[in-house]
VOGU-3710 file (C-alpha; in Angstrom, 3 decimals, decimal comma):
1> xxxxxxxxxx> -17,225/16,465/46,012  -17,081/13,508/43,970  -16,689/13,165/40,316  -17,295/10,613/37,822  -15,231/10,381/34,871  -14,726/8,216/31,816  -18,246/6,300/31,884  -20,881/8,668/31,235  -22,233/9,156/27,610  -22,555/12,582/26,255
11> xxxxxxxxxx> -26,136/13,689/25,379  -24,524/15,103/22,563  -22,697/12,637/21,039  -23,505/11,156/17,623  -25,603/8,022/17,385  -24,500/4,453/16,079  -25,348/4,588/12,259  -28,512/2,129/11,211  -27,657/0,011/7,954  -29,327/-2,434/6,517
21> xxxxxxxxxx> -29,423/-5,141/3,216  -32,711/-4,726/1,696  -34,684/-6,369/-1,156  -35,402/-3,958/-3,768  -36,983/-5,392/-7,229  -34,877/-7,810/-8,472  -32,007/-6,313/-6,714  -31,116/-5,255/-3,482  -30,211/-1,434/-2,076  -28,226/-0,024/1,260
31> xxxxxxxxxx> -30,226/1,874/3,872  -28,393/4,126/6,227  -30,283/5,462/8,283  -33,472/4,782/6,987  -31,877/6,337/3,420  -30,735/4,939/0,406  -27,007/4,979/0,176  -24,780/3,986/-2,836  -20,992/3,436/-1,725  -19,244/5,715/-4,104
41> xxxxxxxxxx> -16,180/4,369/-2,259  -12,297/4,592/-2,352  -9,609/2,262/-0,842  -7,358/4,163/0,912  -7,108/6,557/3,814  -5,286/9,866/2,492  -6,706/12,662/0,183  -10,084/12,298/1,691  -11,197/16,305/1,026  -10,465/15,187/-2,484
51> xxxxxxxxxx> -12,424/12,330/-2,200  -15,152/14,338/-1,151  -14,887/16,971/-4,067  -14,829/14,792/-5,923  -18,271/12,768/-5,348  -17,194/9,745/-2,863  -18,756/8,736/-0,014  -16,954/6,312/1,692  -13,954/4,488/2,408  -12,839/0,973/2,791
61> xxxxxxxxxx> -9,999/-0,141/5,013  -7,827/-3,500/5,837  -6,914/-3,484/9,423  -7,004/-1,567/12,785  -4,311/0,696/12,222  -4,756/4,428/13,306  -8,799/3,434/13,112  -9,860/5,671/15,766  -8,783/9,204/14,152  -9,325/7,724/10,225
71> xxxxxxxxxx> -13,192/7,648/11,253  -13,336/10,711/13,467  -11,961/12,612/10,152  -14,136/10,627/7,758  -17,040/11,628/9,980  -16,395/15,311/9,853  -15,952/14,775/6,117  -19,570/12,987/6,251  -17,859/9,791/4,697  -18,862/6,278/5,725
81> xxxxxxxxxx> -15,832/3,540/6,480  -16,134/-0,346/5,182  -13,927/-1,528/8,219  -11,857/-4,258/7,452  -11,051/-7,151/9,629  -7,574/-8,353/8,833  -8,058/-12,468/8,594  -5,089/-15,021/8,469  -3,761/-15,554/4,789  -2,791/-19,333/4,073
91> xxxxxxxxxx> -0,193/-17,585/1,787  1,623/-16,039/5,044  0,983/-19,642/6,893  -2,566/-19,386/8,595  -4,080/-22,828/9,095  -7,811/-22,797/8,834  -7,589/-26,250/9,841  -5,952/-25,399/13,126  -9,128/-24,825/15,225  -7,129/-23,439/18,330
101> xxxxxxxxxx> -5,871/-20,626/15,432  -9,005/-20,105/13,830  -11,325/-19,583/17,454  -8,278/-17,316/18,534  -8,759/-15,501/14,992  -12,580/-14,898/15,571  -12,443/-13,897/19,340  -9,858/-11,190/17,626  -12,453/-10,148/15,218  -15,072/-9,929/18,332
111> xxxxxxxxxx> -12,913/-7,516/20,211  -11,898/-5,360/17,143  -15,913/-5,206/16,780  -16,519/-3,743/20,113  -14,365/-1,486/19,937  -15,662/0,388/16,950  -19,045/-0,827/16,498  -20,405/2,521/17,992  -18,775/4,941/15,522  -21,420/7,065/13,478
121> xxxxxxxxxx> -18,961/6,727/10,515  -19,136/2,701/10,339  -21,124/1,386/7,016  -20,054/-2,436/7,393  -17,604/-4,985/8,503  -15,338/-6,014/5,896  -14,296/-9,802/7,114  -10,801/-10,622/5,599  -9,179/-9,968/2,058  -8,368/-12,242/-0,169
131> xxxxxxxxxx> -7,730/-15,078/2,145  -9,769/-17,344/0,117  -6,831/-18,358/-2,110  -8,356/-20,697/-5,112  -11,822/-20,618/-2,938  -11,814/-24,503/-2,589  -10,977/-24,890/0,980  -14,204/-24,972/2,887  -12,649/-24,691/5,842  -12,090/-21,018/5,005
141> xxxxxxxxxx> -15,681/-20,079/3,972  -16,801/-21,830/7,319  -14,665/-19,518/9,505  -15,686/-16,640/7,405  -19,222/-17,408/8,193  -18,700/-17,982/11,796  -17,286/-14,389/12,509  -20,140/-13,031/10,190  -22,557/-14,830/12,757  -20,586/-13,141/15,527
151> xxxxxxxxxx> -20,827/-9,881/13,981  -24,997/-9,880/14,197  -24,503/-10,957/17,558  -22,052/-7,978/18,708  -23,696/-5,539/16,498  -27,338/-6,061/14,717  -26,750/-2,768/12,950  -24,163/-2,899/10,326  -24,136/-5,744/7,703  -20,873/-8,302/7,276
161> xxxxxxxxxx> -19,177/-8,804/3,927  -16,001/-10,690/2,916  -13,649/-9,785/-0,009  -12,544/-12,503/-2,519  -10,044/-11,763/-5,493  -12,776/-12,431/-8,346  -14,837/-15,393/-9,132  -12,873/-18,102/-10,415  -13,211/-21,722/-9,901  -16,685/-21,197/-8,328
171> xxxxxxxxxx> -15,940/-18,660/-5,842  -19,173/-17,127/-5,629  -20,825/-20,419/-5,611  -18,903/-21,448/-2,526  -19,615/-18,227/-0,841  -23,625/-18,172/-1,749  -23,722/-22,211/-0,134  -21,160/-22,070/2,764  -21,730/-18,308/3,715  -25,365/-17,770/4,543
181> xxxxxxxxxx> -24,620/-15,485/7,650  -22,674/-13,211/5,276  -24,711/-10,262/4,061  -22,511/-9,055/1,095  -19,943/-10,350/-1,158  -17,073/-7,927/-1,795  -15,078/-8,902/-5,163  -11,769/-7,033/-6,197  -11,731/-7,192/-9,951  -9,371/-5,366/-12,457
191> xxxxxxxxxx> -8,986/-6,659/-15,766  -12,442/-9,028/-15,723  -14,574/-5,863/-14,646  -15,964/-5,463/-17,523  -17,558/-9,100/-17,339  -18,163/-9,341/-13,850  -21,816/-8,496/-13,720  -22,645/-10,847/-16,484  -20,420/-13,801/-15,472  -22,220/-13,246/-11,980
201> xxxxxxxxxx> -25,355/-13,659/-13,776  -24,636/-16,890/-16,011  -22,990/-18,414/-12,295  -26,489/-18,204/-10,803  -25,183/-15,720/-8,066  -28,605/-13,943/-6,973  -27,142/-12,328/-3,566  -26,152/-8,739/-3,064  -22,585/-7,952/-4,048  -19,873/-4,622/-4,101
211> xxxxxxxxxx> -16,831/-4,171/-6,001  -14,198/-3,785/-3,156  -11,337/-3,547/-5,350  -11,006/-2,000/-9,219  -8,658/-0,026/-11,396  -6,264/-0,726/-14,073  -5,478/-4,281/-15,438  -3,430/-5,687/-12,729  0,526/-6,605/-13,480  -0,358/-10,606/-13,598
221> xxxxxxxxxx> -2,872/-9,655/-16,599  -1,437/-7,860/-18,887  1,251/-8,387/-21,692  4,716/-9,380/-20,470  8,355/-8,392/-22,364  10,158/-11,731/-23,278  12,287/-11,025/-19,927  8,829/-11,045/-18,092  8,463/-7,220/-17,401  4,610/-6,376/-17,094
231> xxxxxxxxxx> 3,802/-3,311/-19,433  1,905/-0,677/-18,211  -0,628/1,607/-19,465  -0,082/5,572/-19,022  -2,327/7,269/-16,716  -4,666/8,391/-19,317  -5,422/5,126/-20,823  -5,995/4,152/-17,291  -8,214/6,860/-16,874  -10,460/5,985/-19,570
241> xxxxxxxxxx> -10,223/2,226/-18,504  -11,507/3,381/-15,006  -14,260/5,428/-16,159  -15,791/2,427/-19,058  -15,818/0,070/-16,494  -17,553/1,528/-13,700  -20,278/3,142/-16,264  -20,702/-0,409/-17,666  -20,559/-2,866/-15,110  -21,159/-1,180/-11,391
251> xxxxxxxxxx> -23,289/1,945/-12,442  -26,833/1,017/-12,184  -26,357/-2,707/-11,590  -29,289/-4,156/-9,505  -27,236/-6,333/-7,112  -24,429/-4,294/-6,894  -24,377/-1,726/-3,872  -21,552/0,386/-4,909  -17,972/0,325/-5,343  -14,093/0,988/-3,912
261> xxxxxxxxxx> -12,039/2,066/-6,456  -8,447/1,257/-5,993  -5,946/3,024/-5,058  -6,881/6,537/-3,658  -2,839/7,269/-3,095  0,042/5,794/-3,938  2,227/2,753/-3,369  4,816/0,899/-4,785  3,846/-2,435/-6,211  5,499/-3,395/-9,537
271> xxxxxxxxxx> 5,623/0,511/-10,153  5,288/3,390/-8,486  2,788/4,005/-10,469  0,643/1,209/-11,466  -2,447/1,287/-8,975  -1,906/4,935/-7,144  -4,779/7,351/-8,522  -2,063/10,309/-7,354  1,251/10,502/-7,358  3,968/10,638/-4,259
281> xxxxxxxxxx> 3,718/13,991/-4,185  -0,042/14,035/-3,639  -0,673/14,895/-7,286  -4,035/13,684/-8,824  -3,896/11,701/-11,960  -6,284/11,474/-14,675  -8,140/8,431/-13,113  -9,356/10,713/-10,290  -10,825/12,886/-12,965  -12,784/9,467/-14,624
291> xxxxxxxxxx> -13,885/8,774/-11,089  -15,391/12,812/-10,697  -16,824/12,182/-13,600  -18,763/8,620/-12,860  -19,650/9,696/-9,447  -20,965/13,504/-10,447  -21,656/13,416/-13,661  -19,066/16,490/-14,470  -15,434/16,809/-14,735  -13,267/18,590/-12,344
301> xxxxxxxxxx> -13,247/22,094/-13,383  -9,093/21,862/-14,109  -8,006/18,482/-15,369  -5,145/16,678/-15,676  -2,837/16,563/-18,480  -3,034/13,867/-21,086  -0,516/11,479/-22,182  -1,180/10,718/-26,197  2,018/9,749/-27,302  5,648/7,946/-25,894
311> xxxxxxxxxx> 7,994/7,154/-28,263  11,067/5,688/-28,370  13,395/2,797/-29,864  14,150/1,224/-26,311  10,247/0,431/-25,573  10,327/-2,980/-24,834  14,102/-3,601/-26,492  17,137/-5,121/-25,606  19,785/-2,229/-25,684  23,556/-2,933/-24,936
321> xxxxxxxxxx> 25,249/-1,130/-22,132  26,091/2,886/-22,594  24,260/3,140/-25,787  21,876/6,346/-26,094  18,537/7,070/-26,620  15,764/9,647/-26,945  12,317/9,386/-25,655  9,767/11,496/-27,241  6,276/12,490/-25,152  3,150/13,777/-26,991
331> xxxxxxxxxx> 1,007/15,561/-24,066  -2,255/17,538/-24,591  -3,045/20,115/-21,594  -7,164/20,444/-21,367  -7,062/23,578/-19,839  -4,001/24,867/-21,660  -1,854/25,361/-18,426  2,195/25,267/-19,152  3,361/21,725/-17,861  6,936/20,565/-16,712
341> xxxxxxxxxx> 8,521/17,007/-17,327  9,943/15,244/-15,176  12,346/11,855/-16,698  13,355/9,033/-14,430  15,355/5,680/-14,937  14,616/3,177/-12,523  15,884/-0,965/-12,031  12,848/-2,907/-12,844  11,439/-3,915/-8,968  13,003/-7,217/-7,652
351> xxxxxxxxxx> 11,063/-7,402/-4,348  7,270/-8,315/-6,376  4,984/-9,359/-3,142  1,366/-11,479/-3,796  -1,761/-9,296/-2,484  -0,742/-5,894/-2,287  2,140/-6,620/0,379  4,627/-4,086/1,050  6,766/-4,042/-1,606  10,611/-2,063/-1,810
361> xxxxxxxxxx> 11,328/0,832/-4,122  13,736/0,369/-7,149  16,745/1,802/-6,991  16,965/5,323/-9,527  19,829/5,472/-12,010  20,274/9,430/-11,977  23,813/8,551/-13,723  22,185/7,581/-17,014  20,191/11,490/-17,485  21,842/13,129/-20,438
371> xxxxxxxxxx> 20,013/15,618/-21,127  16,176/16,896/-20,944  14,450/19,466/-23,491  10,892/20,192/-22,772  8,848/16,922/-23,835  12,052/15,161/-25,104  14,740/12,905/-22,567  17,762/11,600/-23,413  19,775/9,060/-21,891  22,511/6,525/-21,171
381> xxxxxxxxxx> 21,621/2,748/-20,194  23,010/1,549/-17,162  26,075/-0,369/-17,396  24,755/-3,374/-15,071  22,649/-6,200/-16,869  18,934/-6,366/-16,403  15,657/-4,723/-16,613  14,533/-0,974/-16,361  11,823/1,142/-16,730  12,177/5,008/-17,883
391> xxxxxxxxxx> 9,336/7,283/-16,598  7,794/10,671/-17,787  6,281/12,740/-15,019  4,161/15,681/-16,201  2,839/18,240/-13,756  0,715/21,330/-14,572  1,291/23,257/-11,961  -2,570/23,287/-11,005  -2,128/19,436/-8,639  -2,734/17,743/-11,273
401> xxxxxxxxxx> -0,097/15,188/-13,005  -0,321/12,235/-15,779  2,337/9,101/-16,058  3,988/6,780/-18,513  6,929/4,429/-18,501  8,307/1,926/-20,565  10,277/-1,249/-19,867  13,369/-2,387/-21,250  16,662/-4,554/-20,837  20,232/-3,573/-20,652
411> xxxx> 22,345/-6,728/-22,221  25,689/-7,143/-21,816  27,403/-9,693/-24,189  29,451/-12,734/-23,137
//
């Protein structure tokens, strides 16, 4: 007898999922499936039970890696994905004007689509990230168009998007003239959030948009130590950050179709600490308690610890080497667990990458821990010239963690 394997369909498989861009009012709305969706999205690919206990929905990605079992889990989860399609960044050396590159590029993009186009879990195409640069290069809007085109040729059922880094120097204008085939813009905002739907407005952007990327003020925006060290904000000031924003600029917004907060893990870039939403150790921080709260309306029923105070005379300081000093944390506990501290030293990172590359970890400096007593540290500089950080950890035993750090510079004299 002769069997037939590897072609045939199962009855029982799931279908393709149906979404569409629709005019609603004077906005627009997502229907999957015939049904309303909001993306109550994360970027990232780990802690998605969390993300789901939380109140998310979806997911948004960068590149093919590990696709295939990423949206067989977010489909048992009932998450969508936003799959991105990794273009060529000018930044790395990808001509737009080298048409041989750019066709090869979009016959890429046409393959990656056929290969995943049929997944019940896929909510869009995500076309490229960032690879806009100061948006002025038409040549890059046209070849983002062109794959969009593709895309409703290879698959009429999920929209395209493309995802710029804000809307400076008349980024969404470019997109709305040169990218007609494009059926959402994707904008990763941090510190401008808070304006973004009203600078939209006054640019005369009337198309449908999401918020791809958002979290703290990024490490280019905020206030800099004279030897250039960004300074951070503790997890609980990010927290609160996270939460104002999204109620005021992406919550109930007409145009906009949802969000991706950023970043549901964690990942070294400046800190170790800067855009994760946990820690290494999979602990959540007290932005994934904000982002319970916007998507659900309640807070977690245990929360993380809060950070309210972080003193000490080396914040920000030039210190000589082998001197000592204290650090003093204020914490409040919501749910009145016990919590242990945790103190690091750390180099200040050398290896800082543009748009979220890979970045190295800085080396620790376990020689300079003194001594710890509950909430207090104390420690030795390091004897080598140049920039540190000092980090609390606090953990509550329950999953749940908060962070701080503070920069400063060890100076040795001529």
């Amino acid at each position: 007898m002769l069997l037939a394997v590897g072609s045939a369909v199962r009855s029982d498989a799931p279908k393709p999922s149906v979404v569409k861009v629709e005019k609603s009012g004077e906005g627009y709305r997502l229907l999957r499936n015939g049904q309303p969706y909001v993306i109550h999205g994360a970027g990232g690919r780990i802690h998605l039970e969390t993300l789901r206990d939380a109140g998310g929905n979806s997911i948004r990605t960068w590149g093919e890696n590990d696709l295939e079992p990423l949206l067989d889990r977010a489909q048992e989860l009932g998450h969508t994905v936003t799959i991105g399609i990794w273009l060529g960044q000018p930044r790395q050396g990808f001509k737009y004007d080298n048409e041989g590159a750019v066709k090869a590029q979009l016959e890429m993009a046409r393959g990656f689509i056929r290969r995943y186009r049929n997944h019940p879990a896929l909510l869009m195409w995500g076309i490229g990230n960032e690879m806009e640069g100061d948006g002025k290069d038409a040549k890059i809007w046209t070849a983002v168009n062109d794959i969009a085109r593709m895309v409703h040729q290879e698959d009429p059922n999920h929209p395209a998007m493309t995802v710029i880094a804000e809307i400076g120097n008349d980024k969404a204008g470019q997109f709305q003239r040169l990218c007609p085939d494009v059926d959402v813009l994707g904008i990763n905002s941090y510190a401008g959030l808070s304006s973004l739907a009203k600078r939209l407005k006054d640019s005369g952007f009337t198309r449908p948009y999401v918020v791809t990327e958002f979290g703290p003020q990024g490490s280019w925006e905020v206030e800099k130590t004279s030897w250039g060290a960004p300074v951070e904000a503790n997890s609980t000031r990010k927290a609160a950050e996270y939460l104002a924003n999204y109620q005021s600029t992406i919550g109930g917004q007409a145009r906009c179709l949802g969000s991706y907060v950023f970043y549901w893990g964690q990942k070294q870039e400046t800190t170790a600490t800067w855009y994760g939403m946990f820690l290494n150790s999979g602990e959540r921080l007290g932005t994934v308690d904000a982002m319970t709260y916007a998507w659900t309306g309640k807070w977690p029923a245990n929360r993380a610890p809060k950070v309210t105070g972080f003193d000490t005379d080396v914040e920000r300081k030039e210190v000589p080497p082998g001197s000592v000093h204290t650090v003093r944390l204020s914490v409040e506990e919501p749910d009145g667990d016990p919590v242990l501290v945790r103190w690091e030293v750390r180099s200040e990172s050398s290896d800082r990458r543009e748009g979220g590359d890979r970045e190295s970890e800085p080396i620790a400096h376990p020689e300079a821990f003194m001594e710890a007593k509950g909430n207090q540290f104390t420690f030795r500089a390091p004897a080598l010239q140049g920039g540190y950080r000092v980090f609390a950890y606090v953990y509550d035993g329950k999953g749940n963690a908060a962070a701080a750090n503070v920069p400063f510079f060890v100076r040795v004299k001529p």
